[in-house]
C-alpha positions as CSV (number, residue, x, y, z in Angstrom):
1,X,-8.7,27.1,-29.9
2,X,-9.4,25.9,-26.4
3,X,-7.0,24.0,-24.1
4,X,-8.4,20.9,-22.0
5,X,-6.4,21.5,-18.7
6,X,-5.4,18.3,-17.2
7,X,-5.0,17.1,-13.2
8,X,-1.4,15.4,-13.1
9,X,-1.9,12.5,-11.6
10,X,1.2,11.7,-9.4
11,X,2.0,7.5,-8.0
12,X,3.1,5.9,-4.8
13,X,5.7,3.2,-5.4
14,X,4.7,0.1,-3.4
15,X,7.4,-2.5,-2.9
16,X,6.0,-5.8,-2.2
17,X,8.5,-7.7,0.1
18,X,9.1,-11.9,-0.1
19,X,5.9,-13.5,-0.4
20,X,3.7,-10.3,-0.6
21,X,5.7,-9.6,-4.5
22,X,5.0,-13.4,-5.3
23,X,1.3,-13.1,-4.7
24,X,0.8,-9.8,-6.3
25,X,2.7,-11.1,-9.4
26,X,4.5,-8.0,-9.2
27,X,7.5,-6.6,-6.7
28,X,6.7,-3.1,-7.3
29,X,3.7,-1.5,-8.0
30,X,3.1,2.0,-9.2
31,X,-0.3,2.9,-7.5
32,X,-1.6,6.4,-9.7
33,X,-2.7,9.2,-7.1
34,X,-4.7,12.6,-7.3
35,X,-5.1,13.5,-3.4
36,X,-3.1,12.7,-0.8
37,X,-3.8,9.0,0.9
38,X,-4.5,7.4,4.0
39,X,-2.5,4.1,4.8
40,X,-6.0,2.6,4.8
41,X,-7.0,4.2,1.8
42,X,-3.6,3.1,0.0
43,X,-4.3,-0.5,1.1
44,X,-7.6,-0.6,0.3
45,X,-6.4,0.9,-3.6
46,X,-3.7,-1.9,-3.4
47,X,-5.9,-4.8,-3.3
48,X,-8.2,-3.1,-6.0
49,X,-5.4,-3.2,-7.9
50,X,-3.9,-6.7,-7.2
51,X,-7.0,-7.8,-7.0
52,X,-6.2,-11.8,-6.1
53,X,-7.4,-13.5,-2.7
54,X,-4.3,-15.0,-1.6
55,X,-3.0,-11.8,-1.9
56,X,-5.6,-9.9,0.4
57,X,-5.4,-13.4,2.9
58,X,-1.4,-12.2,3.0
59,X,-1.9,-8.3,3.1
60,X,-4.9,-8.1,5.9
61,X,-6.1,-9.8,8.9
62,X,-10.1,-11.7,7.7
63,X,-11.8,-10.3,10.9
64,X,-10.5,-6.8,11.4
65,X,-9.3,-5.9,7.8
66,X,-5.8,-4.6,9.9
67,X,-3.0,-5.4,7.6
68,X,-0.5,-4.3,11.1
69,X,-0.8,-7.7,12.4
70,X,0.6,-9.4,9.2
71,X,2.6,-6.7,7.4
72,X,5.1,-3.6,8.7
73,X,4.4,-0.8,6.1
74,X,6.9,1.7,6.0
75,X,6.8,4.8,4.5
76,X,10.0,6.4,3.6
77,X,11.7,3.6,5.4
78,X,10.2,4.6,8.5
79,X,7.0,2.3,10.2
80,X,3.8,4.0,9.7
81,X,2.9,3.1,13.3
82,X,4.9,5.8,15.0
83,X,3.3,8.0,12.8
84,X,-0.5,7.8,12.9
85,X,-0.9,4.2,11.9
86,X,-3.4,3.5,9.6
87,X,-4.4,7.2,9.6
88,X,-1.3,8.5,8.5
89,X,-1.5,10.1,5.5
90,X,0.8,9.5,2.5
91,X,1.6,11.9,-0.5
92,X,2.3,11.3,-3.9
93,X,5.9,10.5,-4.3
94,X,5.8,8.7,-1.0
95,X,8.1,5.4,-0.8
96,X,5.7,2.7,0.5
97,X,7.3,-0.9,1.6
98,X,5.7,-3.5,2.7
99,X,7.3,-6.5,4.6
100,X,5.2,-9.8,5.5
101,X,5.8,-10.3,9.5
102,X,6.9,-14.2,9.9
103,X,4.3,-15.5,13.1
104,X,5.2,-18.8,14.4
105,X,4.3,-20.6,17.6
């Protein structure tokens, strides 16, 4: 009798502030992880997963694919950006937020 060992596969929470949650269709979403993440990588997994344009218009900026200029993403409550921005890396069990940034003029 063999046993198949198995790789637990761990998630990041993602909460999807105001507008962000409406796009998505979802407030929260459980992203599944193996490895330990990027905030780039972790993006780039959550519009796989949401999958929906205006999503990805609200998420990331069209000519530099920088979701910092739109969004704050905090990671345990505390801004990625005085970590190592986009580089940062996130492990499973992280708390990720995300909160649109209101620009007017």
């Amino acid at each position: 009798m063999s046993e198949t060992a198995t790789i637990p596969i761990e998630a990041v929470p993602v909460k999807l502030i105001g507008v962000l949650g409406s796009a998505a269709g979802n407030r929260e979403i459980m992203l599944p992880v193996s490895t330990i993440l990027t905030v780039q990588e972790l993006i780039s997994a959550l519009l796989k997963t949401v999958d929906n344009k205006f999503f990805r218009e609200l998420l990331v900026d069209v000519g530099t694919e920088d979701p910092r200029p739109n969004v704050i993403i905090l990671l345990n409550d505390q801004d990625c950006n005085i970590f190592d921005g986009l580089k940062t890396q996130i492990k499973p069990g992280t708390r990720v937020t995300i909160i649109p940034v209101a620009h007017g003029g």
